[in-house]
N, C-alpha and C positions, 0 to 999 in steps of 0.2 A: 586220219580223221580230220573233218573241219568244221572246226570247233568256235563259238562266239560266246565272248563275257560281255553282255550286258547291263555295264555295275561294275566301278573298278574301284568302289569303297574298299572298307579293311579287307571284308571278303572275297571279295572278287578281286584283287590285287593277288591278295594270298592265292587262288585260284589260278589266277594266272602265272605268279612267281612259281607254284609249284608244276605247272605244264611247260612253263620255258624250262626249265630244272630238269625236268625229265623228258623234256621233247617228245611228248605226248601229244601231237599232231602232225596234220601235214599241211593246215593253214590254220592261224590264230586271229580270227577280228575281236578287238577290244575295244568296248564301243562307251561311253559314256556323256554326259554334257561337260564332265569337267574330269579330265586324263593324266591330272598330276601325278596318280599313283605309278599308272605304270610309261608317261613319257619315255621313259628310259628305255623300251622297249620297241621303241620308233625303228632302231636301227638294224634288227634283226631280222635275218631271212624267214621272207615266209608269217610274219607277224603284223598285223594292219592296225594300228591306233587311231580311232577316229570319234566323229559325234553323231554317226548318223547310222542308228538302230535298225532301219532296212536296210540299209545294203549289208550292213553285219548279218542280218537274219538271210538273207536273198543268198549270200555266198557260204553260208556253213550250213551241215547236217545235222549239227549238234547245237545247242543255242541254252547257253547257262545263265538264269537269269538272278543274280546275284545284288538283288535289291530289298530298301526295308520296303514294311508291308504297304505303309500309307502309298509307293509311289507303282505298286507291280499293277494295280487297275489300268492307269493312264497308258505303262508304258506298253502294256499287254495288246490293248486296244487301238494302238499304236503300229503294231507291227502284226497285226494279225491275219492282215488280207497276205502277207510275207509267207506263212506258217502253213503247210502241205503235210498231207500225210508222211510225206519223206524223212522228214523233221521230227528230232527227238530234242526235246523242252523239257529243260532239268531247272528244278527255282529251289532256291534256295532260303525265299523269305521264310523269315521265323512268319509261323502260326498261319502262315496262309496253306487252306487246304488246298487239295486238289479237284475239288467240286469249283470253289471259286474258279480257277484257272479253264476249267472245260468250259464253267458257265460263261469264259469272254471267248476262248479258241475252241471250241467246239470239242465233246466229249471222243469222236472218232481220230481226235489227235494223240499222241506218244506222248504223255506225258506223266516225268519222275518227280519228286519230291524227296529232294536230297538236302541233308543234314550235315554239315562237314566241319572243324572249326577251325582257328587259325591258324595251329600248326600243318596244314595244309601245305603251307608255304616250305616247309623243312622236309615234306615226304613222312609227317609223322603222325597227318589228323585219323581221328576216331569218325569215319562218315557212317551214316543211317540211312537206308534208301527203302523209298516205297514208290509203288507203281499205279496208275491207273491200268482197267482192265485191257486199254489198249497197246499200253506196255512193256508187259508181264516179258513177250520174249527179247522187249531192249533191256532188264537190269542188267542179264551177264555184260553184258557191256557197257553201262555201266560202272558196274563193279571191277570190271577188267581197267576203266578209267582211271576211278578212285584207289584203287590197290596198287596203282602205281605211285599213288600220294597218300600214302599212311595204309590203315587197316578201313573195313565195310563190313558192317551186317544189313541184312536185309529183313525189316520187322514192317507189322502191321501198318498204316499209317496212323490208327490212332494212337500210337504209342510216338508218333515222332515229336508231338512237344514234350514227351517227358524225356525223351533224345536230347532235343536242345536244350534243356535246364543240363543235364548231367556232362554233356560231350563240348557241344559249346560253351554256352555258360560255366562249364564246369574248367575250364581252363582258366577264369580270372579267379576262381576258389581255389583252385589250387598254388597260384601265383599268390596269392595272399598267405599263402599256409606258407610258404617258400618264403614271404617277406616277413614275417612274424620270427620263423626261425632264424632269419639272418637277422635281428633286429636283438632276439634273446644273446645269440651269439657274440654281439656288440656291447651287449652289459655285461656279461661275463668275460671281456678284456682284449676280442678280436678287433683290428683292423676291417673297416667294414668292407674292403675288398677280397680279407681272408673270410669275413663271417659270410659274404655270400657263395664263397665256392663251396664252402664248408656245408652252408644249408643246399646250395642246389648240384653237389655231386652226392649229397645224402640222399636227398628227393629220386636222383635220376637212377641210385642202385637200387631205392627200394622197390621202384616201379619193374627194374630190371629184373631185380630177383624173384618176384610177385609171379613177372611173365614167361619167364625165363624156366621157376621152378616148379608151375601151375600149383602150388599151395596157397590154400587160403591164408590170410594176412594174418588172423590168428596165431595158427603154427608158427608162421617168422616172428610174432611175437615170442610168444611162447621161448624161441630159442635164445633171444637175447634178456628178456628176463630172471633175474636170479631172485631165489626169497631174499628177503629183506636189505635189495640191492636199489642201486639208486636209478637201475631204467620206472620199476614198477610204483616208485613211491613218485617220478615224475609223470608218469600215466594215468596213477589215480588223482594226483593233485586237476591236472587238464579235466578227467572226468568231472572231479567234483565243481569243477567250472564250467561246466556246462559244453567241455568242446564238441563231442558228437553229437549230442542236442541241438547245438546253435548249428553246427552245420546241418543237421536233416532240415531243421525248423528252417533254416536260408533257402536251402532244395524245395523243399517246398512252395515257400514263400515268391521263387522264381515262377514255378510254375502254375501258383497262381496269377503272377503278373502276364505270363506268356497267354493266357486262356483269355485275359482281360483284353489282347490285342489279339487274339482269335475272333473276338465277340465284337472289337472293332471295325 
C-alpha cells in the first residue's frame, strides 16, 4: 500500500510510528510544514519526509489527513485537483464531518472518517471508522489497516464524536486515573517509582482481565470485594465523592466541547 500522512502532529506522528512498526506499506510519504516529529524517519527505505502535500498526495493511494480542524479547509483545498477517484482519503480531524470534506473533494470521492487515539503508536489504539457512500467497499481495508495498529469498529458516523470523547480523549482520563493512583500510593509510603508501577501494572491487568474474561466490571468487582472488607469501604468512600459522576459529567462535558468545534 502507499500510503501518505499529512500531519505529523501527536497524531499523525503516532500514525506513522505505528506503520513503520508494523511495516504497514510499501511507500510512506510524510508530509508536513514542520517534520520534527517524525525526521527520524528520513533514513528509512521506502519512507519520504517532506513539505510538500502534492507530491505526498500524487505518489500514494492512500492519503491520511491527520490534522486539527481549523487547518483541514486550506490544506484540503490545497491538494484537491491531486485527489482521483483512485484515492482513498481517511481524516482524522476531530468533529469535522464527512459532508465537509466531499463539500471541498467532491462527494464521488473514497472517503473514511477515522477515529484512532494515540496509542496507535504501540499497536494498541481503539480506532472508529465511518465511510461515505462512496466508500463503503474501502472500510475492510481500512480496517485490515488499522487492526494492524490496535483494535476497529465500524459505527454510524454520527456517533463518531461520541468515539472521540471516549477512545481518544478518553486515553488522558484515563492517564489521570493512573496519576491519582500513583499519587495515593505515594502517601501511603511508596517510592514514587514503585507507586507508579504499582498503579499502572494494576491499570494494565484490570483492563487485561476485563478483555481477556469478557465479564462485566461488576462481576471483577464483585470478586474482590468482601463484606465489611477494606476494597468496598474504599469504593464507596470514591462514590460518595463523587468519582463516577465527575467522570460521566467530564464525558460529557468533552463532548459538549467536541460539538462546539463541529459547529465551528
Amino acid at each position: 500500500m502507499k500510503i501518505a500522512i499529512i500531519g505529523t502532529g501527536n497524531l499523525g506522528s503516532s500514525i506513522a510510528k505505528g506503520l513503520v512498526k508494523n511495516n504497514t506499506f510499501s511507500s510512506l510519504y510524510l508530509s508536513d510544514k514542520n517534520t520534527t516529529n517524525v525526521d527520524a524517519y528520513k533514513s528509512l527505505p521506502n519512507v519520504v519526509v517532506t513539505n510538500d502535500n502534492e507530491l505526498a498526495v500524487a505518489e500514494s493511494d492512500i492519503v491520511i489527513f491527520a490534522l486539527q480542524p481549523k487547518h483541514i479547509n486550506s490544506v484540503l483545498e490545497g491538494v484537491s485537483s491531486k485527489i482521483s477517484e483512485k484515492h482513498v482519503v481517511m481524516s482524522v480531524a476531530a468533529g469535522v464531518e464527512i459532508s465537509r470534506i466531499e463539500g471541498i473533494i467532491g462527494a464521488d470521492k473514497n472517503i473514511i472518517r477515522v477515529m484512532p487515539n494515540t496509542a496507535i503508536s504501540i499497536g494498541k489504539s481503539m480506532t472508529c471508522i465511518a465511510a461515505n457512500k462512496a466508500a463503503q467497499d474501502k472500510v475492510p481495508m481500512a480496517r485490515d489497516i488499522f487492526n494492524q495498529l490496535g483494535t476497529t469498529m465500524v459505527i454510524p458516523e454520527d456517533q463518531i464524536q461520541a468515539a472521540t470523547v471516549i477512545c481518544a480523549s478518553g486515553i488522558a482520563f484515563w492517564m489521570r486515573l493512573v496519576r491519582a493512583t500513583t499519587q495515593g500510593a505515594i502517601q501511603l509510603g511508596f517510592e514514587a517509582h514503585e507507586a507508579h508501577q504499582l498503579a499502572l501494572q494494576t491499570c494494565y491487568g484490570a483492563a487485561s482481565l476485563l478483555k481477556e474474561s469478557g465479564r462485566h466490571p461488576e462481576e471483577e468487582i464483585d470478586r474482590v470485594t468482601t463484606p465489611s472488607g477494606c476494597t468496598i469501604e474504599g469504593l464507596n468512600e470514591m462514590e460518595h465523592q463523587g468519582l463516577s459522576s465527575s467522570l460521566i459529567k467530564g464525558i460529557n462535558a468533552s463532548f459538549e466541547k467536541i460539538n462546539q468545534l463541529k459547529k465551528n
